[in-house]
C-alpha positions in Angstrom: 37.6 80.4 31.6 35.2 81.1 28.8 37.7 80.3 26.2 38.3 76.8 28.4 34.7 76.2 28.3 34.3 77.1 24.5 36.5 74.4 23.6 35.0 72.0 26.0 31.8 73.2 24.5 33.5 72.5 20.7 34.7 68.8 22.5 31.3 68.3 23.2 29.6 69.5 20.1 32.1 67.3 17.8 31.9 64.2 20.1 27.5 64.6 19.6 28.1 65.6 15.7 30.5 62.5 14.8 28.2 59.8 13.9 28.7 56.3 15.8 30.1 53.5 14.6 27.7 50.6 14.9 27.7 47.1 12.9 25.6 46.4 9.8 21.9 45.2 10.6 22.0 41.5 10.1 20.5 40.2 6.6 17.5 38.2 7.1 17.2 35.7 5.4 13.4 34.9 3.9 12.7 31.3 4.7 11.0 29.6 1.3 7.3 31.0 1.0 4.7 28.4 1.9 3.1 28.2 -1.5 6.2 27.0 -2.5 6.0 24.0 0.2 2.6 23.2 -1.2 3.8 24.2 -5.1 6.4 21.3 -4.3 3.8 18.9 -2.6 1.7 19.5 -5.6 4.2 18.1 -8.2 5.1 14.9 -6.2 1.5 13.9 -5.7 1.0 15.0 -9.6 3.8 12.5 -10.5 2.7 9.7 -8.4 -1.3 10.3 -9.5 0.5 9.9 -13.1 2.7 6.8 -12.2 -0.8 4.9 -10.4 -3.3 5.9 -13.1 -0.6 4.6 -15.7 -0.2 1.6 -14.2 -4.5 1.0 -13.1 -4.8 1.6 -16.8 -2.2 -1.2 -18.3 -2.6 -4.0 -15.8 -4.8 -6.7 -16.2 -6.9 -8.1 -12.8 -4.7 -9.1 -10.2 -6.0 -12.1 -8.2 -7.9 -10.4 -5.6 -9.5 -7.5 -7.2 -12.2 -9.7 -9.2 -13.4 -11.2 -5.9 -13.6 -7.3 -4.1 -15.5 -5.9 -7.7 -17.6 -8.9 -7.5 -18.6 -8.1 -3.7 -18.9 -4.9 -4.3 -21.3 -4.9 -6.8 -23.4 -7.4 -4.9 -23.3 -5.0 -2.3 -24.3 -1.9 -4.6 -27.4 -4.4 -6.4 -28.7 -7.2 -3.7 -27.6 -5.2 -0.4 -25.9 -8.5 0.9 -23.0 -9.6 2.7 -22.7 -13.2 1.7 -19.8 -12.3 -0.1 -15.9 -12.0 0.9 -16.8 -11.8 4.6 -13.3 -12.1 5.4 -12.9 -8.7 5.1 -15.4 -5.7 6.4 -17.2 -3.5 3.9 -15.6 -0.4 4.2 -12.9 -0.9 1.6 -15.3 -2.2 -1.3 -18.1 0.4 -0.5 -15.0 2.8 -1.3 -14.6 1.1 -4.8 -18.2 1.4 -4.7 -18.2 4.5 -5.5 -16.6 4.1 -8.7 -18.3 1.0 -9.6 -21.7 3.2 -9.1 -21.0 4.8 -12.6 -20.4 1.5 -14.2 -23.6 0.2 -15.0 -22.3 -3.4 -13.9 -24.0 -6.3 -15.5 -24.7 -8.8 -13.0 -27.0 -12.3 -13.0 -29.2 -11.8 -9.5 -29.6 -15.5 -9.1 -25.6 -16.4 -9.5 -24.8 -18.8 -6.9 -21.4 -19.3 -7.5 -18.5 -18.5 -4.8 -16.5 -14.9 -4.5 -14.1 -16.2 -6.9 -16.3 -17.7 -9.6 -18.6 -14.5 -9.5 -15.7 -12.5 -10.1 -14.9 -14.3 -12.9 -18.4 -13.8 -14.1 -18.8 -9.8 -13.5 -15.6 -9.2 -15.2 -15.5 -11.4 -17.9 -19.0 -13.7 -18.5 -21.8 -11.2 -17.8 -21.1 -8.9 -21.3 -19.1 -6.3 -18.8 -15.8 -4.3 -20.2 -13.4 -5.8 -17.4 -10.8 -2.7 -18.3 -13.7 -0.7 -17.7 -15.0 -2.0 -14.5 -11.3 -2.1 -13.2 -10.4 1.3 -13.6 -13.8 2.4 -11.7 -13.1 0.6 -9.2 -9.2 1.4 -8.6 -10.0 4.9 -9.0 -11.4 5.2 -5.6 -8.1 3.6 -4.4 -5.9 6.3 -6.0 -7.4 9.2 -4.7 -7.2 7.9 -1.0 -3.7 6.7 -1.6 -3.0 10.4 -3.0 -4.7 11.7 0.6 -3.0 9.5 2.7 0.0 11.3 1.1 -1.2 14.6 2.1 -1.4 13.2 6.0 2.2 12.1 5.4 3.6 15.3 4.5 1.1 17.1 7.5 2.3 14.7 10.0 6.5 14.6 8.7 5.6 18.5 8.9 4.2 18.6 12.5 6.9 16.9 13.7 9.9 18.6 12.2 8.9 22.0 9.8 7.7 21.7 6.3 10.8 20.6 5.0 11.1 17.6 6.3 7.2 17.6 5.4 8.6 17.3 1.7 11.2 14.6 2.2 8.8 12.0 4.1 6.3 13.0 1.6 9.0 12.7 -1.4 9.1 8.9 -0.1 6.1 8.4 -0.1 5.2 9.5 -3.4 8.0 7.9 -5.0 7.6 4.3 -3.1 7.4 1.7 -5.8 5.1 -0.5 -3.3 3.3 1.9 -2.3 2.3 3.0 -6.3 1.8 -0.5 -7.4 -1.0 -1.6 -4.2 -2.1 2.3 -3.8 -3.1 1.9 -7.8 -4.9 -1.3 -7.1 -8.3 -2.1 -6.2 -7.6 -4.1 -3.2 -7.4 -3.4 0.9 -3.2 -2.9 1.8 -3.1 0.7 1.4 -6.7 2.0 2.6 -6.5 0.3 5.6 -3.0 0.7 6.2 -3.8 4.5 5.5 -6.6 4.5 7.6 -4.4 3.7 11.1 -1.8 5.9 10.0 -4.4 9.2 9.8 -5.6 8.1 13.2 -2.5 7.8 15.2 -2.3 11.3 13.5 -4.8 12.4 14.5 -4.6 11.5 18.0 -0.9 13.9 17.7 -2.4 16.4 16.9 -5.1 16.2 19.6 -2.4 16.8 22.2 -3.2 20.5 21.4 -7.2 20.0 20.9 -9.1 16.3 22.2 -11.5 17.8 21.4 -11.8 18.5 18.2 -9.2 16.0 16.9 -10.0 12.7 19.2 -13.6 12.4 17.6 -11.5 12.2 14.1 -8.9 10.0 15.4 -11.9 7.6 16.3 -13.8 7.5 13.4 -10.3 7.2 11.0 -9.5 4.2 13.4 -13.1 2.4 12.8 -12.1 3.1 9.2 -9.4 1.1 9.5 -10.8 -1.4 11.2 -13.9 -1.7 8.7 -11.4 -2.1 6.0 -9.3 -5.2 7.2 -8.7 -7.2 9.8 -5.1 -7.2 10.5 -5.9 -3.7 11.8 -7.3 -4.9 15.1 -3.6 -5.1 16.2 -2.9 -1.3 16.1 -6.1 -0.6 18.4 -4.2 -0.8 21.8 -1.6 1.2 20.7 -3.8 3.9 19.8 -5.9 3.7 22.7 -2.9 3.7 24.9 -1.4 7.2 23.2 -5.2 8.6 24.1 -5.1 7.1 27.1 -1.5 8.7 27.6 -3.2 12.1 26.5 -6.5 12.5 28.0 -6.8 9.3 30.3 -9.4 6.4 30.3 -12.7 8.6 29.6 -10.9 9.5 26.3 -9.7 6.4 25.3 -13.2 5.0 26.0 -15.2 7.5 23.9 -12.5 6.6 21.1 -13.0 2.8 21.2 -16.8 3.1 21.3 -16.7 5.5 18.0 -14.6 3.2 16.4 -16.8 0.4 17.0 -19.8 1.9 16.0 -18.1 2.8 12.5 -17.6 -1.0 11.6 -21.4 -0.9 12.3 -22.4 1.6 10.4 -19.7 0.0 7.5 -22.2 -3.0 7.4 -25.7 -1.7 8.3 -24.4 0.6 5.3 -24.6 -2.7 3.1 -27.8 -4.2 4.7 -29.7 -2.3 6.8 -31.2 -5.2 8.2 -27.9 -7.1 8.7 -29.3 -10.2 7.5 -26.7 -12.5 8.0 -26.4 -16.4 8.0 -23.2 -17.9 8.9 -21.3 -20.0 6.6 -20.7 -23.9 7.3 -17.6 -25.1 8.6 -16.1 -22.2 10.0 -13.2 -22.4 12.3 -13.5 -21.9 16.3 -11.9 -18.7 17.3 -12.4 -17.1 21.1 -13.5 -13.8 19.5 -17.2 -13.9 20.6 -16.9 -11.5 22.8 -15.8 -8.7 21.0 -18.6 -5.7 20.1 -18.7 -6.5 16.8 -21.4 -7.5 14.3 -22.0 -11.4 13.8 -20.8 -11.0 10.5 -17.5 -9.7 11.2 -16.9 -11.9 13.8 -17.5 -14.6 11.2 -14.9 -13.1 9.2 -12.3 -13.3 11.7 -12.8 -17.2 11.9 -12.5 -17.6 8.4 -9.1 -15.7 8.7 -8.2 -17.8 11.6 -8.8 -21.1 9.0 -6.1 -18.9 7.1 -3.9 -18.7 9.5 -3.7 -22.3 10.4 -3.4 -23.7 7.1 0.1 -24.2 5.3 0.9 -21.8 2.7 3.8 -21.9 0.3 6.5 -19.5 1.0 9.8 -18.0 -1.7 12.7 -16.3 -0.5 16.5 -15.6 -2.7 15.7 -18.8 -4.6 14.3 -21.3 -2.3 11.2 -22.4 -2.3 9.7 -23.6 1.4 6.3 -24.8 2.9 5.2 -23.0 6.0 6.4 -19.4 7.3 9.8 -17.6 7.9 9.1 -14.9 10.7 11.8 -13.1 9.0 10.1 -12.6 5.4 8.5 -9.5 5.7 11.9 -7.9 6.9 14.1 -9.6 4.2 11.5 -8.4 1.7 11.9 -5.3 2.8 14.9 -5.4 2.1 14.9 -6.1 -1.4 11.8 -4.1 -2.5 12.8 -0.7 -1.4 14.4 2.2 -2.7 18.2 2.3 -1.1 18.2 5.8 -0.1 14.6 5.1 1.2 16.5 2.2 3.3 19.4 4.7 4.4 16.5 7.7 5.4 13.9 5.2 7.3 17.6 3.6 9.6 18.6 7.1 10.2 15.0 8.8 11.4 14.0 6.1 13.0 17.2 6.4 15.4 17.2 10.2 15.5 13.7 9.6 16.1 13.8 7.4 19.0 14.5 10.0 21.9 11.9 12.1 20.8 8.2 12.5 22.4 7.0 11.4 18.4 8.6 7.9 18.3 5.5 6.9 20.4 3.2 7.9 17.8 5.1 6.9 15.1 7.7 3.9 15.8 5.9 2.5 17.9 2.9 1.7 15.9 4.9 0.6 12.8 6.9 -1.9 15.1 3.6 -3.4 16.4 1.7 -3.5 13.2 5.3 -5.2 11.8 5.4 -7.7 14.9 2.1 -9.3 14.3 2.0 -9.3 10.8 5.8 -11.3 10.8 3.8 -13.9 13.1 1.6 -14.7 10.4 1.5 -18.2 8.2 1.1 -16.2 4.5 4.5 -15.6 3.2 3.4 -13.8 0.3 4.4 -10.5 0.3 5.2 -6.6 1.4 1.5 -5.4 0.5 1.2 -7.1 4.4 3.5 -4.6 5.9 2.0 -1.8 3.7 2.5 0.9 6.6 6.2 0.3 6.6 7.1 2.9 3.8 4.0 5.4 5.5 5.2 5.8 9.2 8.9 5.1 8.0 8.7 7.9 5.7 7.3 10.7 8.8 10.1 9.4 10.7 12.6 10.2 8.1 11.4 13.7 8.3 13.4 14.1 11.5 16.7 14.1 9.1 15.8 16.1 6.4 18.4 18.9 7.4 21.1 16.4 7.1 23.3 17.6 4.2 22.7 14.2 2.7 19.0 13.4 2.6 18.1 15.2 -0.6 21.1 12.9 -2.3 19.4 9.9 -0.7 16.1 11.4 -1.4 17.0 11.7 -5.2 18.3 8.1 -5.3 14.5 7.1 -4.3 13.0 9.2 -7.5 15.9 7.6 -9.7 15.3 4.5 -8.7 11.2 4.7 -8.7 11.0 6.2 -11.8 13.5 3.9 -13.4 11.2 0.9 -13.2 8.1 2.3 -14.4 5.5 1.4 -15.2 6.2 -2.0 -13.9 6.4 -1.0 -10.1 4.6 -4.6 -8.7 7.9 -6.6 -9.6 10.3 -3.8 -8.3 13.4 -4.5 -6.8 16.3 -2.4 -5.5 19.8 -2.5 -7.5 21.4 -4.4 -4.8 19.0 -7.0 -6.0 19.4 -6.7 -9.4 16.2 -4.5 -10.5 13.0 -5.2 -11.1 13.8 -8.2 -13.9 15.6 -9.9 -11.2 12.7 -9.7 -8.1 11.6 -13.1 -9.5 15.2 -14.9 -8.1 14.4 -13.8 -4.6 10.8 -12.9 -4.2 7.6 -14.4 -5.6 3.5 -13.7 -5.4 2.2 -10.3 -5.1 5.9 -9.2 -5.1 6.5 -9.9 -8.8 3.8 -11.6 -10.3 0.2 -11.1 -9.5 -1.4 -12.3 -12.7 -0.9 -8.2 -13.5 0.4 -8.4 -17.2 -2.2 -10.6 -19.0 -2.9 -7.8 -21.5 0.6 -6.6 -21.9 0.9 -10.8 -22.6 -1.5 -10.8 -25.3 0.5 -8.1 -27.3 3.5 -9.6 -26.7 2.4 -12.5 -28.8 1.5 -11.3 -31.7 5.2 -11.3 -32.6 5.1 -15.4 -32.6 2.0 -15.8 -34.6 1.1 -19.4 -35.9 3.5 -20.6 -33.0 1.4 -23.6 -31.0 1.1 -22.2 -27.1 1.5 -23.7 -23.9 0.6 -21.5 -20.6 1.0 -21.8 -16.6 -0.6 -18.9 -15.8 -1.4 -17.8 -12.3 -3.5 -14.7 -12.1 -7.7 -13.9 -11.9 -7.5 -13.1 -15.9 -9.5 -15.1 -18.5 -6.3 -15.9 -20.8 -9.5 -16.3 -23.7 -10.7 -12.9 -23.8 -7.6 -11.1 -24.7 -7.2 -13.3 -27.5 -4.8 -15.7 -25.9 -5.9 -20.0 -27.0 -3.3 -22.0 -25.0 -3.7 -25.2 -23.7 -1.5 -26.5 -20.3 1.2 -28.4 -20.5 0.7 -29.9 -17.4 -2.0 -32.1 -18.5 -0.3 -33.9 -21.5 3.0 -36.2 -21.7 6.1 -34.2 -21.8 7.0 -35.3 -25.6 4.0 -33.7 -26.9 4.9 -30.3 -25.6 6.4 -28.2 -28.1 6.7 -24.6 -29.3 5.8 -21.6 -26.7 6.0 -22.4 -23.0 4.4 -19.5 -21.6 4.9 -19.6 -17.8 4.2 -17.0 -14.6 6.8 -16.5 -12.9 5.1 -17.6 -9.6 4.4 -20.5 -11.0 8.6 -21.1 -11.9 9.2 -20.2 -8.4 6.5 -22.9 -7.2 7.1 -25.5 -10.0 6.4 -29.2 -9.4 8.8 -31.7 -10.7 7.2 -32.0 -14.0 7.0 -28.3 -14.8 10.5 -27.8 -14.0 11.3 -30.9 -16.4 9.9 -28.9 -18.9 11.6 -25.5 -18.0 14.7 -26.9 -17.8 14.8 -28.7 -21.3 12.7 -25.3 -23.1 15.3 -22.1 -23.8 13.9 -19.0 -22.4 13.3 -16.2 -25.2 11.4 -13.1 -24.1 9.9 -11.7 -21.0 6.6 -9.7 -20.6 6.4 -6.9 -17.6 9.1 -9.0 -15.7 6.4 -11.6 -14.5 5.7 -13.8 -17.2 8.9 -15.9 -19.1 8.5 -17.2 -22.5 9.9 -20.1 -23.2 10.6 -22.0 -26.6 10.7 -25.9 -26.6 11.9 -27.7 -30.2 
C-alpha cells in the first residue's frame, strides 16, 4: 500500500511540477500616440497657411475685396453702415481687425458708391493697396486655418482620429477652398461659420448645455456674415429640436438673432440707418432682424431677379442652369477628393451623422442651385467642408490614403495659381478657362503678376480688356481699349481677361480671332499679338 501510494504520491508531485502548456500572451499593438495625430494635423494646416499666405501675397484685388476693405474701413473711421448693406457686418469687422493696424487713408466726405470708394482707399487716397490687402485677408486665413481644426474635430468625432486626418487632409489641400479661404471676401467665413454650428450642436448630444449656447452664437455668426446662410437655420434648429425639443431650439434661434444685432450695433451703436431708394419689395418684414439687414435682403432679392450672364464647357448663356454649381463641381475638384466625398457620403447615409452632416450640405447646395448668379463654386463653399467630414467615415478603406495622396498631387501641382484650378479630367488649371469662367478662373487676381509679364514686350503699343477691381495705371500698365476704336487701328498687344473671352461681344471676338495668342499670365489673362 505505501509503496502504491508513494508512486501515486510521485504521479501527483510530477503532474504539479510539469509546467502547463499555455499559448503566448497576445502582442498588443500600440495604436499611434496622439501627439502624432496632432503632429500630423500640424503639418497639413502648416502647408495650407503656406499655400494661402503665398497666394494673399501675389494676387492683385479681386473684384469684391475693394468694396469689403472700403466698408470696412468706413466702419472702423465713420461708424456707418451706408455701405455694402447687402451683406451683414460680421465678415468685414473680421477683416477689421487687420485693417486696424493699417493706418488707412480715407477722405471723410467721399460720397462715392462701395465700388468707387474702393477704388479710392486702395488706389486714390495715397494708401499701399498690397498693404492694405494683406491686412485685410489675414483675418480670413486664420479662420479658414480654424475652420480646419473643426473639420478634423468633427471627421474625428464621428469615426477616430484617423479619419480626423483624411477629412482634414481634404480640407487643407482643397484648391477652392485655398484660393477663397486666402481672400478677403465672405464664402469661406460664413460658410465656416454654419459648419462649427451644426458641430456644435453634435456634440451637444452629450452636453446642451454647454455646447447649444456655442452652437447658437457660431450660427448668428453665420448669419451676420452672409445672407445665403439663412437657408441652413431650419436645419439646425430641427437637429436641436431633434435633441433637446422646442425650448432648446428656441433659446438657440433667439441667441442667434441677437448676434446679427450685436454684429451691427457693433458698427453703430446707434443704428442710424436710412434706407436706400429704389429697393426691391421682398415679404421679409417680419423677420427679427435689424432694418438694415432687412434692407440688405431686398437688395439681394434685386439680385436675384435680374439676368446674369452664365459660362459652362464653352458656351456662353444668359440666365441660370440649376445644374452649374454641380457641373462645376465637377471640374474644380481634386479626383480623389471626388472618389472620397461619393464614397462617405454613401457609407455615411445609414448612420445617426448623415443628419448633421449630409443633410445640411444638401440643403445649403439646393437653395444655392436655385439661384440666378452662375458664377461660380465660392457659392457652394461648404461643399469641400461637410464633404470632407463625411469622407472620414472611409478612411480605413485600403484605398483612401491613395486617393488622399492624389488630392495633395494634384493641389500642390497648380500652385500658386489655385483660383483657375481644374482637375486633370479637365485639362488643369490652364484649361479652366474652356469650361468655367468668373470667380472660377479669372477674378481680376493677376494684375501684378501682368505687369511683370510685360516688361518682356517693352516699346510694344498695348491694348487691354481687363475685368477685375485693379487700377491697370498703378502697376505701371498704360493701355488703351480696343473696344472703343475701329478694328484697323488695333495693332500690337491685345491683352485680354479671360472672362472677358468667355463673354466677348461680336467685336471683341473679331479681334481675337484675327490676333495670334502668344503668352499667358496666371492662367487668366491671354496675350494676344495683332500685325
Amino acid at each position: 500500500m505505501f509503496t502504491h501510494l508513494k508512486g501515486r504520491a510521485t504521479l501527483s508531485l510530477a503532474t504539479i511540477q510539469r509546467p502547463a502548456e499555455v499559448s503566448p500572451p497576445p502582442v498588443r499593438v500600440k495604436a499611434p500616440r496622439r501627439w502624432l495625430f496632432g503632429l500630423a494635423a500640424a503639418v497639413l494646416l502648416a502647408q495650407m497657411a503656406i499655400a494661402m499666405i503665398t497666394t494673399a501675397v501675389q494676387q492683385t484685388p479681386t473684384i469684391d475685396e475693394p468694396v469689403y476693405l472700403g466698408a470696412s474701413v468706413v466702419y472702423l473711421e465713420q461708424h456707418s453702415l451706408r455701405y455694402n448693406p447687402e451683406h451683414p457686418p460680421l465678415g468685414k469687422l473680421i477683416m477689421a481687425t487687420g485693417l486696424a493696424f493699417a493706418d488707412a487713408r480715407l477722405d471723410p466726405a467721399f460720397q462715392g458708391d462701395q465700388t468707387e470708394l474702393g477704388r479710392h482707399l486702395l488706389y486714390e487716397s495715397g494708401n499701399d493697396p498690397a498693404k492694405l490687402l494683406l491686412l485685410a485677408r489675414l483675418p480670413m486665413i486664420v479662420l479658414t486655418l480654424l475652420f480646419g481644426v473643426v473639420v478634423f474635430l468633427f471627421a474625428a468625432d464621428i469615426t477616430n482620429r484617423s479619419g480626423g486626418l483624411v477629412a482634414l487632409a481634404l480640407y487643407a489641400f482643397s484648391p477652392d477652398l485655398i484660393a477663397h479661404g486666402s481672400l478677403a471676401t465672405l464664402d469661406v467665413p460664413a460658410a465656416g461659420f454654419v459648419l462649427t454650428s451644426v458641430w456644435l450642436v453634435w456634440r451637444a448630444r452629450a452636453n446642451p448645455a454647454l455646447y447649444l449656447p456655442l452652437a447658437a452664437l457660431a450660427l448668428g455668426a453665420a448669419l451676420a456674415t452672409k445672407m445665403n446662410t439663412l437657408a441652413a437655420v431650419p436645419v439646425v434648429l430641427f437637429l436641436v429640436f431633434w435633441q433637446a425639443r422646442a425650448k432648446a431650439a428656441l433659446a438657440v434661434a433667439l441667441i442667434a438673432v441677437a448676434v446679427v444685432w450685436v454684429s451691427y450695433l457693433a458698427v453703430d451703436p446707434l443704428l442710424r440707418w436710412e434706407s436706400p431708394p429704389g429697393l426691391p419689395s421682398a415679404p421679409v418684414g417680419w423677420l427679427p432682424f435689424p432694418e438694415p439687414y432687412l434692407d440688405g435682403m431686398r437688395v439681394q432679392a434685386g439680385f436675384e431677379n435680374r439676368v446674369w450672364g452664365g459660362y459652362l464647357f464653352g458656351t456662353h448663356y444668359e440666365g441660370s442652369h440649376w445644374y452649374y454649381l454641380p457641373a462645376a463641381l465637377l471640374v474644380k475638384t481634386p479626383l480623389g477628393a471626388l472618389l472620397l466625398w461619393a464614397a462617405g457620403a454613401v457609407a455615411l447615409v445609414k448612420r445617426p451623422a448623415a443628419a448633421y452632416v449630409l443633410a445640411p450640405a444638401a440643403v445649403l447646395l439646393a437653395v444655392a442651385m436655385t439661384g440666378s448668379r452662375d458664377l461660380g463654386v465660392r457659392y457652394a463653399i461648404f461643399v469641400p467642408m461637410f464633404l470632407a467630414v463625411a469622407a472620414a467615415v472611409v478612411a480605413h478603406r485600403r484605398w483612401a490614403a491613395l486617393a488622399v495622396a492624389l488630392v495633395a498631387a494634384s493641389s500642390l501641382w497648380t500652385f500658386p495659381y489655385y483660383l483657375p484650378y481644374s482637375n486633370e479630367v479637365f485639362g488643369g488649371p490652364s484649361k479652366t478657362h474652356l469650361h468655367l469662367h468668373d470667380s472660377n478662373v479669372d477674378w481680376g487676381q493677376d494684375l501684378g503678376r501682368l505687369a511683370e509679364r510685360l516688361k518682356r514686350y517693352p516699346a510694344e503699343r498695348m491694348w487691354l480688356v481687363y475685368k477685375g477691381a485693379g487700377v491697370p495705371e498703378h502697376y505701371g500698365i498704360h493701355a488703351e481699349d480696343p473696344r472703343g476704336v475701329p478694328e484697323d487701328q488695333v495693332h500690337g498687344l491685345l491683352v485680354v481677361s479671360n472672362t472677358a473671352i468667355a463673354k466677348a461681344d461680336e467685336a471683341l471676338m473679331a479681334l481675337i480671332d484675327t490676333s495670334a495668342p502668344i503668352d499667358v499670365v496666371g492662367h487668366s489673362i491671354t496675350i494676344f499679338r495683332r500685325a
